[in-house]
C-alpha positions in Angstrom: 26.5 48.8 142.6 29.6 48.7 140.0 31.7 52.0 140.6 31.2 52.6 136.8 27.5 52.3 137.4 27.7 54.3 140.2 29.5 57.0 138.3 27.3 57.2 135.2 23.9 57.5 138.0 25.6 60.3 139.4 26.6 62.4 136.4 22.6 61.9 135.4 21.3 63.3 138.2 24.0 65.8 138.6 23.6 67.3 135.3 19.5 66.7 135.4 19.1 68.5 138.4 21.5 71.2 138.0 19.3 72.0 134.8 16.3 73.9 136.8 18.5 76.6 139.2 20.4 77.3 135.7 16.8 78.1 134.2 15.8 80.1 137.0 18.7 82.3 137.3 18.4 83.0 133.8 15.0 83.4 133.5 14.5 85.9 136.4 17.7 87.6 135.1 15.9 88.4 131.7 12.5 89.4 133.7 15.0 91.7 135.5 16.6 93.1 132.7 13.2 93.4 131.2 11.6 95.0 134.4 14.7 97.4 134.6 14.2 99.7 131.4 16.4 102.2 132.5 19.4 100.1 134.7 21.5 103.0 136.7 24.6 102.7 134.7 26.3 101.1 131.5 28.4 99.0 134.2 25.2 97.4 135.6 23.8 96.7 132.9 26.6 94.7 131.2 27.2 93.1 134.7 23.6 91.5 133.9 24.0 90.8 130.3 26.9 88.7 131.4 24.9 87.2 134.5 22.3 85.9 131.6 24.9 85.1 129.2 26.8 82.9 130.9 23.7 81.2 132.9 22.9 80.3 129.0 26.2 78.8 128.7 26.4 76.9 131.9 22.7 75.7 130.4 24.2 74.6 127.6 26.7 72.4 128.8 24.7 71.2 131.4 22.5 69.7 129.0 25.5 68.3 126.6 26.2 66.4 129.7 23.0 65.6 130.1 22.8 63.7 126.8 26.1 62.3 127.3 24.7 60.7 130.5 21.3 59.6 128.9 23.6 57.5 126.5 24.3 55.2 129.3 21.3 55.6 131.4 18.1 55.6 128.7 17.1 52.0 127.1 18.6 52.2 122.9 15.2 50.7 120.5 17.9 48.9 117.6 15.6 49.1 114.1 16.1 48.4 110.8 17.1 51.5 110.1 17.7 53.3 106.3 20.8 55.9 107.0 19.0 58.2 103.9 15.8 58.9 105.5 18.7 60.1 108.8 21.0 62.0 106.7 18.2 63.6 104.6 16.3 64.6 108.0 20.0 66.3 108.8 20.0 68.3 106.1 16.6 69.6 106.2 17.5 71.0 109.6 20.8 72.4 108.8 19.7 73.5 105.1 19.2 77.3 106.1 22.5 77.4 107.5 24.2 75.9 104.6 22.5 78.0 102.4 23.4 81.3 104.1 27.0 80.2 103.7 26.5 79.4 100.0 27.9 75.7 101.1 27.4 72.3 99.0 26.7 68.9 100.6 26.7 65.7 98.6 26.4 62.4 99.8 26.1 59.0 98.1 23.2 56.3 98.5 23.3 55.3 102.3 22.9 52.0 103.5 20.4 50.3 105.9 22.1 49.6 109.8 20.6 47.6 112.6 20.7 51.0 115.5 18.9 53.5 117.5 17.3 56.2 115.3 17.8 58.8 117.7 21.4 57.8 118.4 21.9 58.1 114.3 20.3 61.4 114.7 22.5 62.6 117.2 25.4 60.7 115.3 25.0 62.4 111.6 24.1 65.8 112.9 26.6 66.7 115.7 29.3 65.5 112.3 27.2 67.3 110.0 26.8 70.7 112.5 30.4 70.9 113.2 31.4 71.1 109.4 29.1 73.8 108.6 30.8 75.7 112.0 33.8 75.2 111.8 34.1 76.7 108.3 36.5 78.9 107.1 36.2 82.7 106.6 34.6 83.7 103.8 35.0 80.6 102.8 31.6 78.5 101.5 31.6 74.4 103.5 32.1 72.1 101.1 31.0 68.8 102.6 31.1 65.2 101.6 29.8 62.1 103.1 31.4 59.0 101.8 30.6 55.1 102.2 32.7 51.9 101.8 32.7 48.3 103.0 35.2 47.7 105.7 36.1 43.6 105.1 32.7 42.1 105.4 31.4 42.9 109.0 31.3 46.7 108.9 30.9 49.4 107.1 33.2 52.4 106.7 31.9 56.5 106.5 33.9 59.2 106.4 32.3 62.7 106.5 34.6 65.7 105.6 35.0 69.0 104.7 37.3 71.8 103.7 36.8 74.2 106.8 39.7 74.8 109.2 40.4 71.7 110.4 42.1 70.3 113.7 46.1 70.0 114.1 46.4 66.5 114.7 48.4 66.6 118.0 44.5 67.5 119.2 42.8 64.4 117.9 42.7 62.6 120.8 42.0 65.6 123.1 39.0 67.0 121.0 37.1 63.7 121.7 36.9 64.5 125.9 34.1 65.9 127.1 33.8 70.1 126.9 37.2 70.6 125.3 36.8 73.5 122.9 39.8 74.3 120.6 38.5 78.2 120.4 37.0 80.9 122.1 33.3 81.5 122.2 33.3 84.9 120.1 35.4 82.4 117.4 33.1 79.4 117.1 30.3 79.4 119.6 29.4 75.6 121.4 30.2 74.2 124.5 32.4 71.2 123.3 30.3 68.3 123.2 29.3 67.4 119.2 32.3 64.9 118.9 32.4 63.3 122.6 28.5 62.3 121.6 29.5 61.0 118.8 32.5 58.9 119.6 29.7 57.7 121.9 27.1 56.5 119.8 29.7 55.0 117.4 31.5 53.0 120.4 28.2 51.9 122.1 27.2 50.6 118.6 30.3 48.6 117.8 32.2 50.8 115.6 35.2 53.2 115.8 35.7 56.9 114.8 39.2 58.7 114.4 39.9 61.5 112.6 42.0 62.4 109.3 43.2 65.3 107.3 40.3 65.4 104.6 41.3 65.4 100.7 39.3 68.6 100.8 42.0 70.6 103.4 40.0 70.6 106.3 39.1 67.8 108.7 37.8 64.4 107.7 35.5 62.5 110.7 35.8 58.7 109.9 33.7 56.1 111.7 32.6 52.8 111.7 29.6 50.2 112.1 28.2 47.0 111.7 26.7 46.3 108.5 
C-alpha cells in the first residue's frame, strides 16, 4: 500500500474509533452528574463539569477529523448540480442565527457545477458558518456571495463579510487542520470549517485563498470548474 494511502486509512480508523470511548466518558459523566444531585463540594463539581466539557470538545474534533478523513476514504457521486438549491438549503439552516444577529446575506443567481452535493454542502456552509461566527461585537454580519467567470474553464466565488477578519501573516496557517486563531470562550469550534473546505475545493479541481473583503472583514475566494 502507498504510504499516503496508508496514512489516510489510519487517520480513518483512528479518528472513527476514538469516537465511541469519547461518548462513553461523556455520557456516563452526565449520568454521574445527574445521579449526584448534591456533589460534596463546589471543587468536585466543577472538576466534572470540566471532565464533560472537554470529553465534548475532544468529541468534536474527533469527528472534524473524521470528516476530513471521509474526504479521502468515502466514494464522491459528481451530479449536475444547481449551486441555488445548495446555497438556499445553507441559509435555511443558519437563518435563526443570522436573524438573532440582525445580519443580511445576499447572493446573486448561482450557477449549475458538475460535484458532490454533500461536498457543496459541506463546502458553502463551513464558508457560510464562519462568517456569521466570526462577527464582530455588536456588530450585525453583513455577508455577500459573489460569482464571476475565471477565463473560460472555471468559475470564480468569493464569499465575504465584514466580521473581524484574519491578519494575513495567518492565511496559510488557518488552512491546517485544528488551528484556532482564539480561545474557546471567544469564538467556540474546534478549527476545522476552512481545512474542509480547502478540501472539497482541491479534490474538485479548484483553488481557495483568502483576501481582505471590500466589506473590512475577511473575503474566502475559491474556485471550480464550470
Amino acid at each position: 500500500m502507498d504510504p499516503a494511502d496508508e496514512f489516510k486509512d489510519f487517520a480513518y480508523i483512528v479518528s472513527h474509533d476514538l469516537a465511541g470511548p469519547v461518548r462513553s466518558m461523556v455520557g456516563f459523566s452526565q449520568l454521574l452528574k445527574e445521579k449526584l444531585a448534591t456533589v460534596e463540594s463546589e471543587q468536585d463539581r466543577l472538576h466534572l463539569d470540566l471532565v464533560i466539557e472537554s470529553g465534548q470538545k475532544l468529541n468534536d474534533m474527533i469527528q472534524g477529523l473524521l470528516a476530513f478523513s471521509r474526504l479521502n476514504t468515502v466514494a464522491r457521486a459528481p451530479v449536475l448540480l444547481e449551486l441555488e438549491m445548495i446555497v438556499a438549503r445553507c441559509y435555511m439552516m443558519l437563518e435563526p442565527r443570522l436573524d438573532a444577529s440582525k445580519g443580511h446575506f445576499n447572493y446573486p443567481r448561482m450557477p449549475e457545477i458538475v460535484a458532490d452535493s454533500n461536498e457543496m454542502f459541506t463546502l458553502f456552509y463551513a464558508l457560510l458558518d464562519n462568517a456569521i461566527k466570526f462577527r464582530k461585537p455588536d456588530t450585525p454580519p453583513d455577508i455577500r456571495i459573489n460569482v464571476d467567470e475565471e477565463a473560460s474553464t472555471h468559475w470564480r466565488f468569493t464569499i465575504s463579510d465584514n466580521g473581524i477578519g484574519i491578519d494575513p501573516i495567518f492565511y496559510d496557517d488557518v488552512f491546517r487542520p485544528l488551528r484556532k486563531l482564539h480561545t474557546d470562550e471567544a469564538y467556540a469550534g474546534v478549527g476545522m470549517g476552512l481545512t474542509l473546505a480547502r478540501k472539497i475545493v482541491r479534490q474538485n479541481g479548484g483553488q481557495m485563498w483568502l483576501e481582505t473583503a471590500r466589506q473590512g472583514g475577511l473575503a474566502v475566494c475559491f474556485t471550480l470548474p464550470r
